[in-house]
Every structure is written in C-alpha cells, then in structure tokens.
N, C-alpha and C positions, 0 to 999 in steps of 0.2 A: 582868187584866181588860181585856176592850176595849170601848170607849163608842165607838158609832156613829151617829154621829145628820143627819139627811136634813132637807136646808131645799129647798124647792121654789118658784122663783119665775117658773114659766110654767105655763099649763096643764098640766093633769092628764095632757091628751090627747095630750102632746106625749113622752111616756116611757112607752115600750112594757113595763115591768117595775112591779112594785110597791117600794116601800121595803123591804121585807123582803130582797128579792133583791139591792138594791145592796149593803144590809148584808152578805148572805152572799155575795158576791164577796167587799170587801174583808176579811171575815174567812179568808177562805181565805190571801189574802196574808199577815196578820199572824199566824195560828195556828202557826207554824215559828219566827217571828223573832224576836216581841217579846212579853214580860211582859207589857206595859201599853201600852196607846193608847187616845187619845181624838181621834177624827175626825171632821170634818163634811165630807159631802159637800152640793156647792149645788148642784141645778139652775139653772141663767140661761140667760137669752135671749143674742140679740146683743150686742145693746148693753150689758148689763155686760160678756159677755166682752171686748170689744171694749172697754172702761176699764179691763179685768183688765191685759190682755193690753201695753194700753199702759203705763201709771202702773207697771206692776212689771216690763214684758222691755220695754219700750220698742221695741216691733211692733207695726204696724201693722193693723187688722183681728182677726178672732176667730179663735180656737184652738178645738180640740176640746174640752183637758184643762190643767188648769192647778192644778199642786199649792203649796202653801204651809206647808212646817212650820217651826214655831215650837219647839220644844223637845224633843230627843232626849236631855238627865238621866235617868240611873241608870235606864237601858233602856227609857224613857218615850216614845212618840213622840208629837207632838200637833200635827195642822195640819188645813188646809181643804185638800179636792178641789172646784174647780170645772168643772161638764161643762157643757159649751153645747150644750143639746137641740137645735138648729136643724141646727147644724154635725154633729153626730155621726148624725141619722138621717138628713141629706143624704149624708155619707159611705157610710152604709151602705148606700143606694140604688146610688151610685158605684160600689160595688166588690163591687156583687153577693154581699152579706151579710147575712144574717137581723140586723132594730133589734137582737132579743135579745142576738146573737153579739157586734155589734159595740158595746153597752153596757159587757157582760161586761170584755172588753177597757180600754175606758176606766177601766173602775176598778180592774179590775187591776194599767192602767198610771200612772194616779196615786196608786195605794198605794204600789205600787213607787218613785216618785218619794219620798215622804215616807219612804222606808224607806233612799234617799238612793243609789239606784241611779237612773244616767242615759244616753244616747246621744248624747253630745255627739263621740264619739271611736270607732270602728270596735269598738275594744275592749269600750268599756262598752256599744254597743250589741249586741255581740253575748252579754252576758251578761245586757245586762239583756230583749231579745229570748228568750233559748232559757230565761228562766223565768216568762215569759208564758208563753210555749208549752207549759210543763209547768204549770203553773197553771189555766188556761184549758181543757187536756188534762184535768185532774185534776178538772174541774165538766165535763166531756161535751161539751166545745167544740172545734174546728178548730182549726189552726194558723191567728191571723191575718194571716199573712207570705204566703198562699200565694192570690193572685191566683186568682179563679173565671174561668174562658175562659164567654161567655156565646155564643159561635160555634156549641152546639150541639155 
C-alpha cells in the first residue's frame, strides 16, 4: 500500500497541479518498486528550503527538491520530498518548460531519491536519468534532459 500525503506551505497559487496529481506522479514511481510506502511530499517556500538545504547538505541557498528517507525495513520506504515552489516554477520559466512538465519531474525525481537512486557519479546519473525519462514518458511527458531552442 502506498500513503501519500501533501503538506502545503505557500500559496495555493504558487503550484500549478492539484494534490491528486503530485500523488499520481509519485505513485507511478513506487507502483514497480515497492510493497509499501509512506511519503510526504511538502510544499515550501525559500526560506525553509533554504534551512533544508542548509542544516541537512550544508549548501548554501535553496534547491529545487530535496528528499529525506527514514526507513527502507522489509521493502518499506518512508520519507519526506520537499519541493521549493519558488525555485521550480522559476526553473521552468528558464528552460522553456510547461510548471506542469517540470513539477511532474520533481517528483519523480525525489521519489526516485528515496527509492535510493542518485547522480552524484556519471554512472548513477545516467541511470537514475534514463528512468525519469521512461517514467515521465510513461505519464505523456517529454524527455526533461532535452533543452527547448526558443530561437524559433
């Protein structure tokens, strides 16, 4: 069984998707992997991410996405995704990407974090990369890797 459950601490106005929908992202990730999970995904502003960000990777400034699991026992997973609404629809302005698209992805990519795949090494990024891509592919989404030319 998976328990998914959405804490919201900015405006409503600020997350272009309803709760439902983050839910059914991250279940797309977990529906292959795992028996059992219990996730919370948080909405935050700046400034927690930016205590997240500090107090637990000791970096400076806000992050997009930021995962925390606590207990992966007898196929169990259970942690916090935190997304910074500020940082991620500015990004998606950046890179010439539909809020939706590039929501989708955040939580794809910090399921996938708590699923204990990462990019810290060419290696793990190239695996943990090409199963967003099939992930994301698999909910009617673009590859996020592939740069929009807005040159027309």
């Amino acid at each position: 069984m998976h328990s998914i459950f959405i804490q919201c601490a900015v405006p409503k106005n600020k997350i272009p998707v309803a709760a439902g929908q983050l839910k059914k992202w991250a279940q797309a990730v977990l529906k292959h992997q795992i028996i059992d999970a219990e996730i919370t995904i948080r909405i935050v502003d700046v400034i927690e991410m930016t205590t997240l960000n500090t107090q637990y990777r000791h970096k400076t400034g806000a992050t997009n996405v930021l995962s925390f699991s606590y207990n992966d026992q007898y196929n169990k997973i259970q942690g916090d995704i935190a997304i910074c609404a500020d940082i991620v629809n500015q990004e998606a302005t950046a890179q010439i990407k539909t809020p939706i698209a590039h929501w989708a992805h955040m939580v794809v990519h910090g399921t996938l974090h708590l699923l204990g795949y990462d990019h810290e090494t060419l290696e793990e990024a190239t695996i943990m990369e090409s199963l967003e891509i099939t992930i994301l592919q698999s909910l009617g989404f673009s590859n996020p890797y592939i740069q929009v030319n807005d040159n027309g």
